[in-house]
ZABAFI-593783 format. One record per residue (C-alpha): residue number from 1; x, y, z. Coordinates in steps of 0.2 Angstrom, whole numbers, plus 2048, in hexadecimal, padded with zeros to 3 digits. Example, Ala and Ser with C-alpha at 12.3 -4.5 7.8 and 13.67 -1.06 7.14 Angstrom:
BEGIN
ATOM  num  east  north   up
ATOM    1   83E    7EA  827
ATOM    2   844    7FB  824
This chain:
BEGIN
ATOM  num  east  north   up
ATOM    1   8EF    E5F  2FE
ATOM    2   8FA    E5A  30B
ATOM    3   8F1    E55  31A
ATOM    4   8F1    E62  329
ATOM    5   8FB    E5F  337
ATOM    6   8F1    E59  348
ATOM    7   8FC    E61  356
ATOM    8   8F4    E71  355
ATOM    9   8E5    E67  35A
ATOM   10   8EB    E5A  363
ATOM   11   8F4    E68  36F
ATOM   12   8E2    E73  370
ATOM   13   8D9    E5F  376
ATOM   14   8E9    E5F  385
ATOM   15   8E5    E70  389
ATOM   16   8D2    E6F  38B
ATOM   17   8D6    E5D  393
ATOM   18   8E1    E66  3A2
ATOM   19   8D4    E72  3A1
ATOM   20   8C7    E66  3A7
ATOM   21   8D2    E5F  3B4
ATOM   22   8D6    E71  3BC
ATOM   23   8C6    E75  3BD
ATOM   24   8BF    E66  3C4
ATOM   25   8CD    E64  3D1
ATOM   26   8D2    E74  3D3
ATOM   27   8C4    E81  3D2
ATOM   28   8B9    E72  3D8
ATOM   29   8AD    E76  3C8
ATOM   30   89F    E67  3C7
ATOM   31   8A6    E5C  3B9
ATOM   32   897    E5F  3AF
ATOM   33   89A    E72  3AE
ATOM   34   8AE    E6D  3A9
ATOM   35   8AB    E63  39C
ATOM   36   8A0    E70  395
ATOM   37   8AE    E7C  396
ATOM   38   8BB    E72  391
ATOM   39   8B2    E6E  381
ATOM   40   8AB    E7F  37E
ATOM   41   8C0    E85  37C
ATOM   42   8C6    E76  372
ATOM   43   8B8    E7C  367
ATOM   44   8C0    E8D  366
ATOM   45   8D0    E86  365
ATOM   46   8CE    E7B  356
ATOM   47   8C4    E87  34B
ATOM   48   8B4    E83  34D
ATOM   49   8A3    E8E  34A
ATOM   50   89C    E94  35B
ATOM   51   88E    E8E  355
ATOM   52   895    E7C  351
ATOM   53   89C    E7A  365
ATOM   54   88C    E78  36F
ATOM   55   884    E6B  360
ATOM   56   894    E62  362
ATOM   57   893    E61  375
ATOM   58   881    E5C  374
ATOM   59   886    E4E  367
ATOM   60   893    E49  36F
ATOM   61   88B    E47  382
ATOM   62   87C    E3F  379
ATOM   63   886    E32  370
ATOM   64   890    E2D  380
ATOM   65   883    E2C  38C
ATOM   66   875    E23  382
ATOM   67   884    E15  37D
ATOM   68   88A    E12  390
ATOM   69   879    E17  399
ATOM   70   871    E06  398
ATOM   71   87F    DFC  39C
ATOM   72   885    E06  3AC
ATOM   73   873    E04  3B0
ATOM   74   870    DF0  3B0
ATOM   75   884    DF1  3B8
ATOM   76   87B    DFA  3C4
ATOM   77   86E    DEE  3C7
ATOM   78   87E    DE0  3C9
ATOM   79   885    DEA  3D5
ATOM   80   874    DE9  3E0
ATOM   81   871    DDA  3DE
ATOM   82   883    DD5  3E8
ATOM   83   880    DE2  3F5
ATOM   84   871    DDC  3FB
ATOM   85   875    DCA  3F8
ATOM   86   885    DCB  401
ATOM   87   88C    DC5  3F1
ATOM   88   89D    DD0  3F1
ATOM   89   89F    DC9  404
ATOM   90   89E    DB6  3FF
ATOM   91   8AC    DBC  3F1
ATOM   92   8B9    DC2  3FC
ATOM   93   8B6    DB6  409
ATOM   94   8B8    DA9  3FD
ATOM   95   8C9    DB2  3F8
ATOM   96   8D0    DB2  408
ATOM   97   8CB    DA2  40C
ATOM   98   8D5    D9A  3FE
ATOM   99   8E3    DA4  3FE
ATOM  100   8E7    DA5  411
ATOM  101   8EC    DB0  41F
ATOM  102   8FC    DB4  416
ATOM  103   8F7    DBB  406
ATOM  104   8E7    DC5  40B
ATOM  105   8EE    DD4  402
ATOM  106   8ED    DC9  3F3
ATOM  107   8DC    DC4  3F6
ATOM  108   8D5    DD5  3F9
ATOM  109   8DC    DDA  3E9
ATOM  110   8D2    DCD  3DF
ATOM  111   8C5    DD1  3E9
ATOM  112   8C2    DE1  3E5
ATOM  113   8C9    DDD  3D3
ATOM  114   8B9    DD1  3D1
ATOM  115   8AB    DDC  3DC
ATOM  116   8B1    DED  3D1
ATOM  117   8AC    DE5  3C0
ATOM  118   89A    DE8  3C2
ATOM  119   899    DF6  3CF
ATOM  120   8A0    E05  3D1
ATOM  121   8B0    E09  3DE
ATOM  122   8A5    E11  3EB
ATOM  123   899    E03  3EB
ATOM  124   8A6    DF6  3ED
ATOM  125   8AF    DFE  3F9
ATOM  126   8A0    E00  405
ATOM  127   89D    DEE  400
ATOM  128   8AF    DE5  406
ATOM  129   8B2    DF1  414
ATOM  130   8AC    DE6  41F
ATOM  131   8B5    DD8  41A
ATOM  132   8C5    DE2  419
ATOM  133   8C3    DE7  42C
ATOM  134   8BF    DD8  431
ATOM  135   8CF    DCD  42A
ATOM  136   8D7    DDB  433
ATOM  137   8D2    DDA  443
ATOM  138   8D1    DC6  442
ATOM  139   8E4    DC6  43E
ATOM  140   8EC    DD5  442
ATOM  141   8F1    DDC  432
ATOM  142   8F6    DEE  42B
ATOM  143   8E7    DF5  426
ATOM  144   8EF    DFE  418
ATOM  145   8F7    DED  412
ATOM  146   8E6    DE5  40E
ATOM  147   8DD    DF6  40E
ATOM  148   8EA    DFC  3FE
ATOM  149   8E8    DED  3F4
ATOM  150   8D2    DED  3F6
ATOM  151   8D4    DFF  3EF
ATOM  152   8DE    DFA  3E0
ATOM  153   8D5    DEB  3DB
ATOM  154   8C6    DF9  3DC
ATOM  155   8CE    E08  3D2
ATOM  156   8D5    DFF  3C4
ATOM  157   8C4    DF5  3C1
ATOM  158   8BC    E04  3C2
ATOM  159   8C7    E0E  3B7
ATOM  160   8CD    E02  3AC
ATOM  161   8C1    DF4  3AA
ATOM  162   8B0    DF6  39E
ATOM  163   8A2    DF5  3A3
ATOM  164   8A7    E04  3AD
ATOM  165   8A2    E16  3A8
ATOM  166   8B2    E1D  3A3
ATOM  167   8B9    E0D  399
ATOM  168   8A9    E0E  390
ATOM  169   8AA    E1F  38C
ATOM  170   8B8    E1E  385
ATOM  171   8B2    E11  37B
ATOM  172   8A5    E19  374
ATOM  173   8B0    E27  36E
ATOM  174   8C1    E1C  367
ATOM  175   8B4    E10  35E
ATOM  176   8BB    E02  365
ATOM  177   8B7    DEF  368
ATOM  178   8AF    DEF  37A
ATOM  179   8B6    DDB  379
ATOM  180   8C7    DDD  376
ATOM  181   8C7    DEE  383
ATOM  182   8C1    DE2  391
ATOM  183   8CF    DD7  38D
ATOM  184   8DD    DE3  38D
ATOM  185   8D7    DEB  39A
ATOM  186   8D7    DDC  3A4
ATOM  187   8E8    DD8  39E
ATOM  188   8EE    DE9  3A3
ATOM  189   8E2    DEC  3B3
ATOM  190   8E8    DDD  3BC
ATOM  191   8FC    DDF  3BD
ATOM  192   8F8    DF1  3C2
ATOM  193   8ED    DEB  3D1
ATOM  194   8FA    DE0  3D5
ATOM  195   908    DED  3D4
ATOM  196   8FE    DFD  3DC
ATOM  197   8F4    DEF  3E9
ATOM  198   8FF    DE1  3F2
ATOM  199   910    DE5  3ED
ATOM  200   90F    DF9  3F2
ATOM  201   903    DF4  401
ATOM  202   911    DE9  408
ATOM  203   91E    DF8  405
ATOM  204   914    E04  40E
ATOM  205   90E    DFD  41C
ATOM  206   91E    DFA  424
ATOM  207   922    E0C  421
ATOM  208   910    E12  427
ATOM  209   903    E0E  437
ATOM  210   8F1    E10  435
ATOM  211   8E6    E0B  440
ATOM  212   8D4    E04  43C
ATOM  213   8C9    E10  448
ATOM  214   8B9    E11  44B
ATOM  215   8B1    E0F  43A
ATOM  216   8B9    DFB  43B
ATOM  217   8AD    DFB  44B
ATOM  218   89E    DFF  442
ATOM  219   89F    DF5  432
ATOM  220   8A8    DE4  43B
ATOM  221   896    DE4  443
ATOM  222   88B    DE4  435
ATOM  223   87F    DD4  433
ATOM  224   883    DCA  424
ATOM  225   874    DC6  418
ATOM  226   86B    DB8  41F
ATOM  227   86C    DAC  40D
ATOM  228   879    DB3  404
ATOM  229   87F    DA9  3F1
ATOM  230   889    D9E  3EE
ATOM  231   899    DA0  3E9
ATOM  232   896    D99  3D6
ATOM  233   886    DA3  3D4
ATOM  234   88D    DB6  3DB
ATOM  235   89D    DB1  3CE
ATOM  236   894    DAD  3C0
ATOM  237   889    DBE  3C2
ATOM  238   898    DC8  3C4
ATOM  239   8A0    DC0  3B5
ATOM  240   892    DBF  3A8
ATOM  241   892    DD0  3A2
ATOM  242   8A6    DCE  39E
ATOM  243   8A3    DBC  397
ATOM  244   895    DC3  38D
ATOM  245   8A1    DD2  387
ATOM  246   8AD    DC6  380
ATOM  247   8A4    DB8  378
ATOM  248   89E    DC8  370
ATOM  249   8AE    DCD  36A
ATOM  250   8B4    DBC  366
ATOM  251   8A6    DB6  35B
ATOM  252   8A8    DC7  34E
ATOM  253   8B9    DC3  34C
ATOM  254   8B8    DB0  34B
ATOM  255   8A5    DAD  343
ATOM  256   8A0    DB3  331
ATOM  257   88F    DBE  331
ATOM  258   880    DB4  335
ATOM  259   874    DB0  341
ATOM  260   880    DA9  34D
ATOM  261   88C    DB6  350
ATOM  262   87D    DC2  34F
ATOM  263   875    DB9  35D
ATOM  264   884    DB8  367
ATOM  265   886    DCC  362
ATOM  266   876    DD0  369
């Protein structure tokens, strides 16, 4: 038998995709209540038993969550760790000083680049605000050229970079090596930083004023932690779940089956 022909199917997945999306931006539905719906008429659409949909919902949700659920959760733990420890601040501080006055933008990208691999946006951003509003006020610069380029570094770690909730999500359902999707996302992630960070920062802040306010005033003032790390150790524990990632990925293409490449696995 000649094999079926997907575009009936892979038009019925586009359709329930924008479904979701409309729902959740549009009708303002709670993104759990969209994906049930979005999946409830892809199932119509491609055929299935009414029956079938909700198992397959079920399956599918379980599947997901029980392969991300732990590693969100001890990226969660990371992501403590540096905001109590003041870790992220020692980071970007470190950034700027390197790099100098004239390429803070550029610091502020890395910066949040590095801080967004093991927490999530919001939790960096609360984190390097402070930092951002306080290179500004010290030298004078736009607050969307060095605010812009913390937000990218942010988003595209965020949304492209595992150990992340989406990356890993999508993971789990393409079957593919979490190794090789760090590196690629990296590969990728970081040009776009750059691109939707410094270079469009610097276009748009000639064209557009923002001032800091009043929230600057209130988080330029915040205490520092009294013994934050060093710089070596708040590196090596923002890096060692990516490290760990692609060691992994390395030795099972590399090392034949054995103990070693199943110690390095685990």
């Amino acid at each position: 038998m000649p094999p079926a022909d997907p575009t009936p199917l892979l038009l019925v997945a586009f359709l329930g995709v924008a479904l979701v999306v409309l729902l959740v931006t549009w009708v303002r539905t709670p993104a759990f209540i969209a994906l049930a719906v979005g999946a409830f008429f892809v199932g119509l659409g491609a055929g299935m038993p009414l029956g079938d949909i909700p198992r397959a919902f079920q399956q599918g949700v379980g599947d997901t969550l029980g392969f991300i659920a732990m590693v969100v959760g001890l990226g969660t733990v990371i992501g403590k760790l540096l905001a109590e420890s003041g870790g992220a601040v020692v980071v970007a501080r470190a950034l700027i000083s390197a790099l100098g006055e004239k390429r803070l933008d550029w610091a502020m990208v890395l910066s949040g680049f590095l801080i967004g691999l093991p927490v999530f946006f919001q939790v960096g951003l609360v984190l390097l605000a402070p930092v951002l509003f306080t290179a500004v006020r010290q030298t004078g610069t736009s607050v969307l050229r060095l605010g812009i380029p913390l937000v990218a570094g942010l988003s595209v770690a965020h949304g492209f970079v595992p150990p992340h909730p989406g990356p890993l999500a999508a993971v789990a359902q393409l079957g593919a090596d979490m190794g090789r999707t760090l590196f690629y996302s990296i590969v990728v992630g970081l040009p776009v930083a750059m691109l939707a960070g410094p270079f469009f920062g610097r276009f748009i802040s000639r064209r557009v004023v923002v001032e800091a306010g009043a929230v600057a005033d209130q988080l330029t003032g915040e205490v520092a932690a009294p013994r934050p790390p060093s710089l070596a150790i708040t590196l090596l524990t923002i890096l060692l779940p990516v490290l760990l990632m692609l060691l992994a990925s390395l030795a099972q293409s590399t090392l034949a089956d054995g103990p070693v490449r199943q110690w390095i696995g685990f």
